[in-house]
Structures are given as structure tokens and as C-alpha cells.
N, C-alpha and C positions, 0 to 999 in steps of 0.2 A: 734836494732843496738848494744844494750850494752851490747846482749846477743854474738852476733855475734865475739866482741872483750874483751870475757871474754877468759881469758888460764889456769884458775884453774881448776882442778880438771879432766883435762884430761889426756888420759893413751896413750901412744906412741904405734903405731903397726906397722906401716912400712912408706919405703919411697920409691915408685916405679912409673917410669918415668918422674922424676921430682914432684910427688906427694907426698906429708905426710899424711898420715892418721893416724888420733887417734881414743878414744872411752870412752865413758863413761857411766857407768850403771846408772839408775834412779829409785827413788823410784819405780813405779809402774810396774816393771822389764823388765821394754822397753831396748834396747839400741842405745845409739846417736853414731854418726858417725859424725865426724867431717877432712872435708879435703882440705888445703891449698894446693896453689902452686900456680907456674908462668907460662901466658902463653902467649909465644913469637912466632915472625916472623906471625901473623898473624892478620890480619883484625878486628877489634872490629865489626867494620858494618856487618862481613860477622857472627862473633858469634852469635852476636843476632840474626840474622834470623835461624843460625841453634837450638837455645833455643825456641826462639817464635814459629816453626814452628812443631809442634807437630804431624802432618800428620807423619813427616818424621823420627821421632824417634826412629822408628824400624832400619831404616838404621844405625846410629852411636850405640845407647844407649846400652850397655849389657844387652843379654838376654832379651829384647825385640822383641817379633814376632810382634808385630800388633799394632798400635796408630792410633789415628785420635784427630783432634781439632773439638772438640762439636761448639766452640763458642767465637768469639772474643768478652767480652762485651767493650775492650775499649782497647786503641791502646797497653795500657801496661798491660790489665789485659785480661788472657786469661782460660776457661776452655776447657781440654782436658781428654784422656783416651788412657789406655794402659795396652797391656798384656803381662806378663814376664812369661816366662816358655813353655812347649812345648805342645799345647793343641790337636794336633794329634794324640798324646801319652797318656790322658788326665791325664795331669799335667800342671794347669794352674794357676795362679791369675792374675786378671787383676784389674784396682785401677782406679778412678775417683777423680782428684783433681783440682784447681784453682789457679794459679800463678800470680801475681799483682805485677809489676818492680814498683820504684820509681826512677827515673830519679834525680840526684844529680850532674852528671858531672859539672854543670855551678858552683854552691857553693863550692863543697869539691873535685871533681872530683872521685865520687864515681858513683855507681848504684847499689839498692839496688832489692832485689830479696823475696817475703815471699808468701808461699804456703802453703796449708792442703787438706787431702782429702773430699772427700763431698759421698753422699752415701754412706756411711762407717759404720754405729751408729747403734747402736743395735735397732735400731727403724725403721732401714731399713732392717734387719736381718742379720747382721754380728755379728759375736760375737768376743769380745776382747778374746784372746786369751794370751796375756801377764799374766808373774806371778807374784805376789808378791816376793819379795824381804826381805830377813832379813837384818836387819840395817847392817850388817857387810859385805852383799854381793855388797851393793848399793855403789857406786863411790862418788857419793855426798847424804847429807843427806835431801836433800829436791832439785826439778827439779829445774834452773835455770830461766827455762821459761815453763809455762804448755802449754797444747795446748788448753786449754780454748782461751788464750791470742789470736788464731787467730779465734774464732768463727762467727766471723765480715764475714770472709771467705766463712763460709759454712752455716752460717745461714740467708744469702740475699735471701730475699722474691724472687728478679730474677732467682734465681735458680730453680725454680719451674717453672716455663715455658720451661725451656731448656730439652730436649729428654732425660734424663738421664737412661741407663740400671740399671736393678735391677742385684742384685749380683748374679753371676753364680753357678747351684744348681748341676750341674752334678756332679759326682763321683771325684774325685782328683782336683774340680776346688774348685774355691771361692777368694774375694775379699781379696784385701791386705786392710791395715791402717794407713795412712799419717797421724800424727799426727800430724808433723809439719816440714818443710823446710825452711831453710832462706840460702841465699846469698850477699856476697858483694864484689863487685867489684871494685879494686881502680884503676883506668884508670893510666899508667903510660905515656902510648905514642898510637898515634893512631893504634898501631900494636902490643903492648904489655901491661898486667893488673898482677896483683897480684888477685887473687878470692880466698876468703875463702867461705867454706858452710858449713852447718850443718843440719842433715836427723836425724829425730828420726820416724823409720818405721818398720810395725810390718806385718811379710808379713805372718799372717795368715796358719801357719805349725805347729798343733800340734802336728802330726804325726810323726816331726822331731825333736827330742833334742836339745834344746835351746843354748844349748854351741854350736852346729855345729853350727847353723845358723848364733851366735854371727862371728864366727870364720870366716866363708864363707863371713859375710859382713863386715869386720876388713881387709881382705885381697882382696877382690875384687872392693870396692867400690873406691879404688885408680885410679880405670881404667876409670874414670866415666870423668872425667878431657880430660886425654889424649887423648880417643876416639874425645870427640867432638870438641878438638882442631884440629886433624886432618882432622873432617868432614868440619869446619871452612876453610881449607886448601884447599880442592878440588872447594868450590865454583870457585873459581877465575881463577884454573889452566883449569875449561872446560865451561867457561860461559854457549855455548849452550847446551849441557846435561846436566849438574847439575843438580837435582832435586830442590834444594834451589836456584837457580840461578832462574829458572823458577818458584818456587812459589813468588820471590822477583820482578819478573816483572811481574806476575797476582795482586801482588796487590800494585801497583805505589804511591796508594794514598797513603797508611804507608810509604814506603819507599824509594823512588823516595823522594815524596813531604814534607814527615814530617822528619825520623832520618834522611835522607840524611843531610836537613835543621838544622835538631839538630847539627852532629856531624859536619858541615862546621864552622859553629855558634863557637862550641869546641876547632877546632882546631886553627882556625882565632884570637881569644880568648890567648890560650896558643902560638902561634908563630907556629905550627907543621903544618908540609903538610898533606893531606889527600890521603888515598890509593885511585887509581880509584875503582869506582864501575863498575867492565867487565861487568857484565851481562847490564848495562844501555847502554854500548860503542859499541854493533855488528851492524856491516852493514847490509843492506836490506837482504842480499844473507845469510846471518849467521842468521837473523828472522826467515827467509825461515824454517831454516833449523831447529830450536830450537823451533817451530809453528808445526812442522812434530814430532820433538820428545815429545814434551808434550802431544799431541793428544794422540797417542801410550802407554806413560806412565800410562797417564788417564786413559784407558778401561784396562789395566793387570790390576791396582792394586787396585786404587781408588774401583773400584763396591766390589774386595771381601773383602777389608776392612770392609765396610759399609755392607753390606752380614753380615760379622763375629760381628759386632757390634750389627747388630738388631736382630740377633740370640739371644743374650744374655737379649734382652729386652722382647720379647716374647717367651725365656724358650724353645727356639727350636734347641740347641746346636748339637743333635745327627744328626737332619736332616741336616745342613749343613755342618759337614764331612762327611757324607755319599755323598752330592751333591758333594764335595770338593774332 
């Protein structure tokens, strides 16, 4: 958190759609990315299931083709997987990490967010690909927060049980490196937060000169905000199609029965109304019909995610775009 609401030593690069985005270099010539903003007229309830729900992060996320969620180990801590770039083309990475919320609202009225990636370590075969830095090039003179700090993360004996792909060996593919995410949310009103983040990720191009990259994610990552504010937006305007509408009524027991519970608790608490949840409010005849469309959803997309996933576990990449 202290790292979260530290503002020294960052470097201003833009402000697009309501986002600010800055940056700053780090000894081990990583670069952090750090992006505020406000985000209004819509649902908290509905953002978080478009964050938790990592199946569906292709749909909002930039430049993500493919995602799936490995494994919820707990209502607020989830591992997932995703790939950015175009692997048809084969130009691909794809990154495996674990996100764990702390829930704050009742105390400070925050909600805190911290991730790292996991299969990532040269011991799984990725190689760091970051350069040193000469003291004059580095932003600050020693990292704020290393990503040691989150090895609590990626070094749970649990993780070892879960199906995780080994990093993708074809030609233009290969793993990104999370080395560390944090987020915080300061709940303003049940429909509006102030979120600041902060991304220090190395996505594995040596190929490509390190200023473009810096450049590409100083200037893109502002978008990162806006998209899922808007994805946050459609839950509600089509309850029964939404994709997030329906994976929020397959699993009732998180959010029917637990946040619903939480943010009632919240807002009851501060004096605030709570937004309906549509997708809990359809008539029989709108079940009907939102029972028809998940079915459908299920067989397009679900099997060649999970195809495209286990491709990469058993090193079979060529044969399923040729299937594909």
C-alpha cells in the first residue's frame, strides 16, 4: 500500500480518456507503469466480476486473443492465463499469474489488488530478458518495491498441483514476466472509485528495441482503465447475453450470496443505495432465454480456448492451427 501511494520519482506521459499514465525506469532496466483515474457511472459489483473473471479478458483487455481462469483458490485470490499478441501470425506471448484482492471497504473504504506471474523463472525456462541500466539511465536509484516482495505469490506449494503450461517454444512465441501488479481502489460511491495501479512487466522482445517497447506501453496502457470500464458497462445494459452477466449467475455462491452480501453490508453502512444486480432480477421467460444463450457460448468458445491452452502444455502448438 505505501508503495501504491508513493508519487516520487515518476515521469508524466499522458492523459487519455480520463486516464493519467506515468513511468518510471528501475535499476534492473525493467519499466513501471503506473496509471490513475476515475471511474464513473458505473457498478462496482459489475467491475469486479469483469477483473475476477478471467475466462473473459480477451473480450475487453487490449490485445489479448485468449484467457482462461486455471483456478479460483479463494473467493478473492484467483490464478489465470492469457495471451497478447497474434499467434495465427506466430507472434505471441502469453503469461501466467495470480491476483489475491484484499477487501478494505468496511475499514478505509478501499480494496486492494496484488499480483505476480508464476511460471515465469528461469527455472522454468524463460529467460529475463531486461537490461541493466546505468545509474544515470534509472528513474530512481534503487526499486521502490522488488518483486521478491511478492514471492509469497508464486512460491505456494498449491501451485504445484494446478495444470500450469510450460512456456511456449515455437518460433515468435514465448512467455511474458510479471514481476509485479498492485492495485487500489478507493470506493467513492456505489457506482464511482478513484483506482490507481502500478505494472512493472517485461514482456519478453528482445527482438524489439527496448525504447519502442517502453514507448508502446507509456502510451497504450492508459487504455487498460477505459476498456474495462466500458466492459463493467454492458453487464447491466443486456443482463441475458452478457457474458459476465452469465458467468455471475453460474456462480451464485460468490456473488449472489457472498459480495452481493458484502457490498449491501457497505452501502447500508455509508447511507448509499445499492445498483440492482439485472442479471439476478430476469423473469422465467428471460432464463429461458439467457439458458439458450450460454449453452451456445459454451461450445464456440470455451472448448478452443482450452484446445489453445493445452496446446501449449504439450508443446503441440503447430498442430492446433493447422486444426484451427
Amino acid at each position: 500500500k505505501e508503495n501504491l501511494l508513493d508519487d516520487n520519482h515518476w515521469t508524466f506521459a499522458q492523459t487519455l480518456f480520463g486516464v493519467t499514465t506515468y513511468y518510471r525506469h528501475e535499476e534492473d532496466g525493467s519499466l513501471s507503469i503506473k496509471m490513475e483515474g476515475r471511474l464513473e457511472g458505473v457498478s462496482l459489483f459489475d467491475q469486479v466480476a469483469v477483473l475476477r473473471e478471467v475466462d473473459l479478458h480477451y473480450k475487453w483487455a487490449p490485445f489479448v486473443s485468449s484467457s482462461l481462469t486455471i483456478a479460483h483458490l479463494n473467493k478473492l485470490d484467483t490464478v489465470g492465463w492469457f495471451v497478447v499478441g497474434l499467434p495465427s501470425f506466430g507472434l505471441m506471448r502469453d503469461a501466467c499469474f495470480r491476483a489475491v484482492g484484499c477487501d478494505s471497504m468496511m475499514e478505509d473504504g478501499t480494496i486492494l489488488l496484488v499480483g505476480q506471474g508464476i511460471a515465469d523463472k528461469p527455472e522454468h525456462g524463460v529467460k529475463d530478458t531486461s537490461l541493466k541500466l546505468k545509474p544515470s539511465d534509472a528513474t530512481t536509484s534503487s526499486s521502490v518495491i522488488s518483486s521478491s516482495d511478492f514471492e509469497y505469490l508464486s512460491n505456494d506449494p498449491i501451485l504445484k498441483d494446478l495444470d500450469l503450461p510450460a512456456p511456449p517454444t515455437r518460433m515468435g512465441s514465448g512467455r511474458m514476466i510479471i514481476r509485479k501488479f498492485q492495485s487500489i481502489i478507493h470506493v467513492e460511491s456505489p457506482t464511482s472509485a478513484r483506482t490507481r495501479l502500478i505494472a512493472n512487466v517485461d514482456p519478453n522482445l528482445p527482438f524489439i528495441p527496448q525504447s519502442l517497447i517502453d514507448f508502446l506501453m507509456k502510451k497504450l496502457c492508459g487504455v487498460l482503465l477505459n476498456r474495462l470500464q466500458n466492459a463493467a458497462k454492458r453487464v447491466s445494459k443486456d443482463p441475458i447475453h452478457n457474458p459476465h452477466a452469465s458467468k455471475m449467475r453460474q456462480e451464485e455462491d460468490f456473488y449472489k450470496y457472498w459480495l452481493m452480501m458484502k457490498f449491501s453490508a457497505v452501502c447500508k453502512l455509508r447511507n448509499w443505495v445499492m445498483p440492482p444486480v439485472t442479471c439476478f432480477e430476469l423473469t422465467d421467460q428471460q432464463m429461458e432465454l439467457a439458458r439458450e444463450a450460454d449453452e451456445k457460448r459454451h461450445k464456440i468458445k470455451n472448448n478452443k480456448t482450452i484446445r489453445f491452452y493445452h496446446s501449449l502444455s504439450d508443446d503441440r502448438l503447430d498442430d492446433y492451427f493447422e486444426d484451427s
